[in-house]
N, C-alpha and C positions, 0 to 999 in steps of 0.2 A: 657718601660718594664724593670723593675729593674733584673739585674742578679749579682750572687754572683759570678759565676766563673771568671777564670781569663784567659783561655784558647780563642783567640780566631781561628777560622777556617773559611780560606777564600778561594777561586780557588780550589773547589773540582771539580778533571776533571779526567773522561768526564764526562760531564752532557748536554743536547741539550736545550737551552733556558730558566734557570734558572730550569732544571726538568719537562718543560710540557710535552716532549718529551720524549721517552725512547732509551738509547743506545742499540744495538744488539748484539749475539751472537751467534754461534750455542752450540750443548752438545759439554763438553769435551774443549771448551779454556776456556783459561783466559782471567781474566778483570782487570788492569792493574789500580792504583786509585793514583793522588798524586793529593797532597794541601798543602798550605802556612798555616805553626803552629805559632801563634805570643801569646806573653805573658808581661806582665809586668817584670820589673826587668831583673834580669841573672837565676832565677831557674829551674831544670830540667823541660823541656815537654815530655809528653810521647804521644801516640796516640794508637789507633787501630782499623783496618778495620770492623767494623761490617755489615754482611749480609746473607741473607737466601734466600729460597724461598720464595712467598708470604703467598701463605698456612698452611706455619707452623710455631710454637709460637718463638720457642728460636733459637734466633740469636748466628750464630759461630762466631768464632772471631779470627785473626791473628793478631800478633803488625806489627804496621807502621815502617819502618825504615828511619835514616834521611840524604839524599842527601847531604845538606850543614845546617847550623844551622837554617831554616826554611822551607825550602823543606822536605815533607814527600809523602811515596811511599809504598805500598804494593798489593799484589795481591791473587786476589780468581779465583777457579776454578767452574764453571759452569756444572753441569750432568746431571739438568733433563729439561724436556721443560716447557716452560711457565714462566713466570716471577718472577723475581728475585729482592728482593729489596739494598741496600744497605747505607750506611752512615759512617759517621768517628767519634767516642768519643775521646777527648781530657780534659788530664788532668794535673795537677801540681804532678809529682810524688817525695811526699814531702822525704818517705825514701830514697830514689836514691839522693836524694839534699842533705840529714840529711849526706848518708856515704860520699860523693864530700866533704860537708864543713868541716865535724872531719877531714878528710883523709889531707885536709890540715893545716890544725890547726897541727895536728899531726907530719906532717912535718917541721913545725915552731916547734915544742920543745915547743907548748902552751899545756896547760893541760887541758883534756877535759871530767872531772869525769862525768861533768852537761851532756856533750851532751851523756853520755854514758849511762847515765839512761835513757836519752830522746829514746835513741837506742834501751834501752831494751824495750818500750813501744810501737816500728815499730814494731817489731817481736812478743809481744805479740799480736796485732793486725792480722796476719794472722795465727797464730798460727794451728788454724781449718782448715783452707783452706791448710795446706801441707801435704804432704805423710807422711808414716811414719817415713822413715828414717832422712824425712827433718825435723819432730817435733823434734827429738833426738837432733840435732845440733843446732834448736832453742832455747830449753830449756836448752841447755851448752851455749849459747850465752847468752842466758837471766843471766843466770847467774854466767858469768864470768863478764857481765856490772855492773851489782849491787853489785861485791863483790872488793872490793877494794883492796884488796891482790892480787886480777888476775888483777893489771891492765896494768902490759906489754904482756901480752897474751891479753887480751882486745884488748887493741889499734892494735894489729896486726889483732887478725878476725876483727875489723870494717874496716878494708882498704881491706880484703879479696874478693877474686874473687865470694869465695864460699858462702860467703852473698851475694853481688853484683848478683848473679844469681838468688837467693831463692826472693831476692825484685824486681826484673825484673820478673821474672815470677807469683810474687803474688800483682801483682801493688794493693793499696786500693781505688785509683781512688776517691779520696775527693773531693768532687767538680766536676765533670767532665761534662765535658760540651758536646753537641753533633752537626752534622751539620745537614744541611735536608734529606728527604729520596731520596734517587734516584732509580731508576729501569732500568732494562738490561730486555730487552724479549732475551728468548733462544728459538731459532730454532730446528729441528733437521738439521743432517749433510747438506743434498741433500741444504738447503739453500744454504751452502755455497760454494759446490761441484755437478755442474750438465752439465751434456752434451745432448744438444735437438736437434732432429730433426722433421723437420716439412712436412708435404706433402697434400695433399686432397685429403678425404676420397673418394669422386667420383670421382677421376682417379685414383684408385689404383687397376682398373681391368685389365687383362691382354689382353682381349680382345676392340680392337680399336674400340673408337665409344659407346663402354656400359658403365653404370653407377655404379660407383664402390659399392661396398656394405663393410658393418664390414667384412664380412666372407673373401673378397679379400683382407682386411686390417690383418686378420689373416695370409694370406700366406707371409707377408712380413715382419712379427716378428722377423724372425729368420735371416734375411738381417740388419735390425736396427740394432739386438744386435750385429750379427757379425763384423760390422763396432763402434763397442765401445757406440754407442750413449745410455743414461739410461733413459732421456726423451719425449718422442713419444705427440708432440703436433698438437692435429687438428683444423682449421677454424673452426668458427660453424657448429653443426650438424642438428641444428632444421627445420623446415621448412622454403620458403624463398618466400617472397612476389612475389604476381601474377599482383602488380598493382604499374606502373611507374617500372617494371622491368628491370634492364640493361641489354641491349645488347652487343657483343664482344667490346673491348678496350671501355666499361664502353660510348657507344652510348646510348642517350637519348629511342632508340627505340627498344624493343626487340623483335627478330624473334620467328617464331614459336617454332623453336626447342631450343631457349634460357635459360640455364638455372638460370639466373642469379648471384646475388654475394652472397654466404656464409651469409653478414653483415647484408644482407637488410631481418631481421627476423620475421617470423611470416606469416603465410595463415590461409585460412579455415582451416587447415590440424592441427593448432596448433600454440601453440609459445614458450616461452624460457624453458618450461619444456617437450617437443615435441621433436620427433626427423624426421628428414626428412624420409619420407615410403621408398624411394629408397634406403637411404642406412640400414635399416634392420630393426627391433625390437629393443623394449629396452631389451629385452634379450639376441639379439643377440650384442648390447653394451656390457652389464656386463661380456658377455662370453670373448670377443676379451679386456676388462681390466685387466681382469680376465689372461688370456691367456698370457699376456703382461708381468703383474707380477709376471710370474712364470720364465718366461727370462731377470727377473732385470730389466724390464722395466716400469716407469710410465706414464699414459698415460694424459698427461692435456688437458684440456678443455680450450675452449673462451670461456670469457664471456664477453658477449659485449651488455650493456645498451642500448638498441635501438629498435626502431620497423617500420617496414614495414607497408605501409599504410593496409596492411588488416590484421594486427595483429589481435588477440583478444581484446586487450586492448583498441584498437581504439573505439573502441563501446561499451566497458565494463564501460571502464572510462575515457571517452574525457577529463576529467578537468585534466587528465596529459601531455596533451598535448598544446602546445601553439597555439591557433588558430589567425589569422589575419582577421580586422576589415570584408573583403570581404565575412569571411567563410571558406577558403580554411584555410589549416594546414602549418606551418612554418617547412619544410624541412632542411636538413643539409646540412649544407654548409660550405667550406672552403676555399674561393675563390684563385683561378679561378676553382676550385674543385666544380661539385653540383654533392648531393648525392640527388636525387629527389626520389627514392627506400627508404629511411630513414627517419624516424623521430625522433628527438630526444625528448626526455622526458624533461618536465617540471620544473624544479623543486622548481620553486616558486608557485607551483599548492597550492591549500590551501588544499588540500587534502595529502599534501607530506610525510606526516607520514603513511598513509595505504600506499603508493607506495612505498617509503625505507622497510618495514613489506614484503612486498611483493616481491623485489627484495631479500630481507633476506632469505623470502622462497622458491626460485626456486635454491640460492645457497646450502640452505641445502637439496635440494631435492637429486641433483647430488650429495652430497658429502655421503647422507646416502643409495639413492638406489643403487647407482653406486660403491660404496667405491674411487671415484675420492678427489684426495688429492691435485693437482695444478692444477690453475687456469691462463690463461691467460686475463689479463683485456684489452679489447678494448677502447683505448681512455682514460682514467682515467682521463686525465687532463681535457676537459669536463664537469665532473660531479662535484658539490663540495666537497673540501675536509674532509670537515665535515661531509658528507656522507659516505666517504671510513674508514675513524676513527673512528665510530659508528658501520660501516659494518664487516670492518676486526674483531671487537674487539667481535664484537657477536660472528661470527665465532670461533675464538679462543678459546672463555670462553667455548666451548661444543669440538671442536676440533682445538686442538696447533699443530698437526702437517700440518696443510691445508699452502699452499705455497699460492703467489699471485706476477707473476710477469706482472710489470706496461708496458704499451706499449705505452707509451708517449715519442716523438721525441719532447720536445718544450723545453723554456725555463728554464736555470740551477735550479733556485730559486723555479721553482714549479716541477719539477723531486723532488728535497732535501724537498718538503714538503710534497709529497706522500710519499716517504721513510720513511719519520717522521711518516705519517699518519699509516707506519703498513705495505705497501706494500714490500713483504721480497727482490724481486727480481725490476731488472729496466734495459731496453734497453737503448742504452746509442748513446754517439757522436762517437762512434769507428768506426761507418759503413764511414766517410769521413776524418775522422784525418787519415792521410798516410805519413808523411815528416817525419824523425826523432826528429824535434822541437816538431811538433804536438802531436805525440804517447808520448814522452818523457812528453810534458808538462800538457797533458791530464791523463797519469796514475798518474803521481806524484800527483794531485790535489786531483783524488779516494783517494788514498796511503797515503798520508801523511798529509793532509787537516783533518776539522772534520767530513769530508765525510767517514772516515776508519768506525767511529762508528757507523756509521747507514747505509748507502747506500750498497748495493751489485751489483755490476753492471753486466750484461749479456753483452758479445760484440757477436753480431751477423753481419759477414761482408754481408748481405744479406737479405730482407725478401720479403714477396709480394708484399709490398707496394714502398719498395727499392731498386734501380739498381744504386748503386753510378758511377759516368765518368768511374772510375778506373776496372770495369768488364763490361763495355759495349764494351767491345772485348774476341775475344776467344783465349786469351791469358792465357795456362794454370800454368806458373810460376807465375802469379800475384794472381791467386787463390789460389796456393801451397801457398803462400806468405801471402794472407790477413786471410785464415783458419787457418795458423803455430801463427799468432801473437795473432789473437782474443783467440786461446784456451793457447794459454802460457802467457798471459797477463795479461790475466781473467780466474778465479777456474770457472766460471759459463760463457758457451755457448753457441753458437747453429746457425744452417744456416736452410734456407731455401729449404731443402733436392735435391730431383731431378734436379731442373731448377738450383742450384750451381754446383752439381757434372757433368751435364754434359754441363755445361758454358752456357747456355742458354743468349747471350748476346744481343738479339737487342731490345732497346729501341724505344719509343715514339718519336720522334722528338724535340730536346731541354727541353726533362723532365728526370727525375731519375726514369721513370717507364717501366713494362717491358711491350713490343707492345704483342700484344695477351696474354693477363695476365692471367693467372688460375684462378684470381679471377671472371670473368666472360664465362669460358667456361671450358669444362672437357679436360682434355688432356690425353695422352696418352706417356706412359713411357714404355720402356724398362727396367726390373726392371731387369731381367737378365746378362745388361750388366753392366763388369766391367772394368775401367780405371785407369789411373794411379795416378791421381787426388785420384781420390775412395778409393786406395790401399794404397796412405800417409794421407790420413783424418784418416782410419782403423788404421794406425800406430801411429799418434795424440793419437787419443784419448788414444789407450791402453798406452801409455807412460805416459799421464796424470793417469791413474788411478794406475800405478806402482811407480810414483813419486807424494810422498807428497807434497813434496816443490809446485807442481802446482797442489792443493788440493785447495790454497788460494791464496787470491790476494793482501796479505795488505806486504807482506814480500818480499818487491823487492827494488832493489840496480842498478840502472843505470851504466853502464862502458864505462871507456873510449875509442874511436874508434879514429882512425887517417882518417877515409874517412866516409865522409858524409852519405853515402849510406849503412852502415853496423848500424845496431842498434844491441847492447848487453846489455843482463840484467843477474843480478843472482836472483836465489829465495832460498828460503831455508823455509823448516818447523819449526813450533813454536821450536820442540826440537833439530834443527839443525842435525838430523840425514840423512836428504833429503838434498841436496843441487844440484843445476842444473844449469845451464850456459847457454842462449840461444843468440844465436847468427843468427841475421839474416840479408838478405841481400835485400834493397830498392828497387832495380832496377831488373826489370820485363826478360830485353834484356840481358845484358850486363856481364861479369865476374866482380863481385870487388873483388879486392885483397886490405890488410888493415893489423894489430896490434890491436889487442881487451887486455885491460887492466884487467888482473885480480883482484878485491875488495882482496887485501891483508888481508887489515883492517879487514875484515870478516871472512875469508878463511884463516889467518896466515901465515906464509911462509915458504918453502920446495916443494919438487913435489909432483905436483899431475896427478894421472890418471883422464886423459875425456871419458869417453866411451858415444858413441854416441848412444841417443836410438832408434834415426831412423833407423840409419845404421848397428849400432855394431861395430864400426871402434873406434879402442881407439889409442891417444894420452899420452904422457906424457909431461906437460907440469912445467919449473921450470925455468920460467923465471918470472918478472912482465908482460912485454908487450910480446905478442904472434901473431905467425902468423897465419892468415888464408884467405881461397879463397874459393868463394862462386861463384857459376855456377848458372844459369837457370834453369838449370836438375835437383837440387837439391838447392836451394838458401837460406840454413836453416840447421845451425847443432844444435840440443838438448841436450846438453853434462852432463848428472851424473857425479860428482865429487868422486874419491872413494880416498881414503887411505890406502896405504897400508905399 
């Protein structure tokens, strides 16, 4: 392909995979753009960021600025949702060269009448394009160049700053060459900032033994929000297969009174657009979302691909399901794991276009009857990705605000390709990284990897499927411990409500799951009671929503510690107005005492006040290395940095 430019533009970053991929954002950051500018010869290169919405025709523009003589860098800010495109123009900015080469000629004592007419010809060229004041002074330049009696005045405005300015700001851009497009999707905030709690809707009655309904999920709105949490997520609500039904701790056989597992979806009674009769109406749904919302609360949904052998679909349209040569239907399975309650969907059915159509339509059922905006996805890694790429992106094009976080515990390489695929949120390895190497070398990898640009990670120390060694005891500092780090770690959280708060610790025998699980039976809570556990989650979270700095997760700085057992980090928000210092302590039993190093380099040096936002206990601190001592009773200080 023949090109006449001269500019070339190479390592435009971030981009995910030459561009298939799109980087992320929510409203209101920025997005941060550098590339290697290379050219022939020694003449001036210029650059500039060009980018917009997708939607709309004419591209703004900010000039690049240059690192070293081939590193370029600039940034834009992001305000509205939905995608954004972007790219870099590069060019030979020949008047910027024209005044560099006079300017030294000029200084050699060479005489430069030629380059001075050539000068007046840069200037006639933007002449249109200046203000008014700036024509004034062009057309005194123009004409002190061409008149030869001005030409010690001359040669001084061409070395001048005050042309130097007017041809930096009117580049003509000859030639100018461009790179490829790229795109950023923008979120809104909650992507990047959310705190969730989770519980089932059928033990949310206050009476022991009966089946919770919305309207007892209503009485307990006002306990969510009081404890800081802004996301209220439920199990499935549809109805739940009657046939291969699990019994308590997920027994092949279920009793009479059994009500089985949330997942295993679909009866007579209905299936993914259905809601279970017991716990209430879809009116009485919209009402308790409805209700939610009015206390800053969002309420998300599972959605979880699957069906229960006496779905609808089973009979509607077998060809989405995998049958074996005998007859029988091919169950889920994850061994040593059988889900015999589940089937999963097909998806090399030759029919798989109406079944994707389909699953398209039960997600926009919820999100148009219900006004439900997050989604939890069961299993995502399962289904393929090419499905959720196509899914998400539908979604989007009608509604940009819709959330979707991934609940896939597997491999790193297909976590980072649902991200890709569009999935805004993702559970992560936080619930067993515990050692100071661990947590240290696991955020850093989110943080500072090309994982910042797309991945958002949720650290949940906890969920129903989850009971890591480290809380299979009712050891309440290790709790204090694993809640302080997951929500200071991570802008985006969330535990598994009741069964965390009041340590609910005994597991399965050599498994990480919890013995009599709520996922196969209704349980029964005290919703009444409160602990002290309870009282520093409640103090969490309000700290997080008072401190930007842990709004987000990409602006964290490791410190140094003299004892193994003490981990500290600082955060700070994009404008550095936030900054915070967390300091926490490893050890469950034990007091550690230690020296936590202050990030100078960040922080500058002189005193500073810590005031603690769990406690209110302020320090002044004006040393580098600092002391501190960290109890069981308290094994966690959250320190705001202020100045004063």
């Amino acid at each position: 392909m023949l090109k006449q430019q001269r500019t070339i533009i190479h390592n435009v970053n971030p981009q995910l995979n030459k561009g298939q991929y799109t980087i992320k954002r929510v409203v209101g950051q920025s997005v941060t753009i550098t590339a290697t500018l290379l050219s022939d010869g020694h003449d001036i290169m210029a650059a500039s960021l060009n980018f917009k919405p997708e939607n709309e025709k004419n591209w703004q523009e900010v000039r690049m600025n240059f690192r070293n003589d081939e590193e370029i860098y600039a940034s834009f800010k992001v305000e509205s949702q939905g995608y954004y495109i972007y790219r870099i123009e590069a060019w030979i900015d020949y008047a910027l060269n024209w005044q560099h080469g006079t300017g030294r000629k000029i200084r050699d004592n060479q005489q430069v009448k030629s380059e001075l007419l050539e000068g007046a010809q840069f200037c006639e060229a933007i002449l249109k394009m200046a203000a008014t004041d700036e024509k004034k002074f062009l057309k005194a330049v123009i004409n002190a160049f061409k008149d030869e009696k001005k030409y010690g005045a001359a040669i001084e405005i061409a070395q001048s700053k005050e042309l130097y300015d007017i041809f930096y700001k009117y580049p003509t851009k000859t030639l100018a060459n461009y790179s490829e497009e790229y795109h950023v999707y923008v979120d809104r905030p909650k992507a990047l900032f959310s705190t969730w709690y989770e519980f089932f809707p059928r033990s949310a009655s206050a009476k022991e033994g009966k089946h919770g309904t919305f309207k007892d999920c209503e009485k307990l709105l006002p306990r969510v929000a009081e404890m800081g949490f802004d996301v209220l997520y439920f199990p499935p609500i549809h109805p739940i297969g009657e046939i291969n039904r699990k019994g308590k701790n997920n027994t092949a056989q279920a009793g009479k009174n059994d009500v089985g597992s949330p997942w295993g979806i679909g009866s007579k009674q209905g299936g993914h657009d259905a809601i279970h009769p017991d716990l209430g109406s879809l009116e009485d749904f919209k009402r308790l979302v409805k209700k939610a919302k009015d206390l800053n609360i969002e309420v998300a949904m599972d959605f979880a691909l699957q069906a229960a052998p006496d779905h609808p679909y089973v009979k509607a349209h077998p060809e989405w399901f995998k049958w074996r040569p005998d007859g029988t239907v091919q169950y889920a399975e994850n061994p040593p794991k059988k889900y015999q309650d589940i089937q999963p969907f097909y998806y090399e059915s030759e029919d798989w276009k109406n079944m994707w159509r389909e699953f398209l339509r039960i997600a926009l059922y919820w999100i148009e009857e219900t006004g439900i905006r997050i989604f939890r996805v069961d299993n995502p890694h399962t289904k393929p990705f090419y499905f959720w790429g196509w899914f998400i992106t539908e979604i989007k094009k009608k509604y940009p605000d819709v959330l979707f976080l991934a609940e896939a515990f597997t491999k790193q390489p297909i976590m980072q390709e649902l991200a890709k695929q569009g999935f805004t949120q993702s559970y992560t390895y936080f619930s067993w990284r515990t050692s100071k190497s661990e947590l240290t070398n696991y955020v850093t990898e989110l943080t500072k990897s090309e994982m910042k640009e797309y991945f958002k990670p949720n650290f949940w120390p906890n969920t129903p499927d989850i009971l890591p060694p480290h809380l299979q005891i009712p050891n309440e500092p290790i709790y204090m411990i694993r809640y302080f780090l997951a929500a200071t770690l991570s802008s985006n959280t969330g535990i598994y409500g009741p069964v965390f708060e009041y340590m609910v610790h005994e597991a399965l025998p050599e498994r990480e799951e919890y013995k009599d699980s709520e996922k196969y039976e209704i349980k029964h809570w005290n919703w009444d009671l409160r602990n002290k556990l309870t009282e520093v989650i409640t103090k969490i979270n309000f700290a997080r929503k008072e401190n930007t700095s842990l709004q987000q997760t990409n602006n964290i700085v490791f410190c140094g510690t003299d004892n193994e057992q003490i981990l500290a980090f600082y955060k700070f928000s994009d404008d550095k107005w936030n900054q915070t210092l967390i300091i926490c302590s490893l050890d469950s039993h034990h007091t550690q005492i230690g020296h936590v190093r202050l990030p100078l380099e960040y922080i500058g040096n002189g005193q500073v006040k810590v005031v603690d936002q769990i406690t209110g206990n302020t320090y002044w601190w004006d040393k580098e290395w600092n002391y501190v001592e960290l109890h069981p009773t308290l094994p966690f200080h959250l320190f705001r940095l202020v100045w004063e």
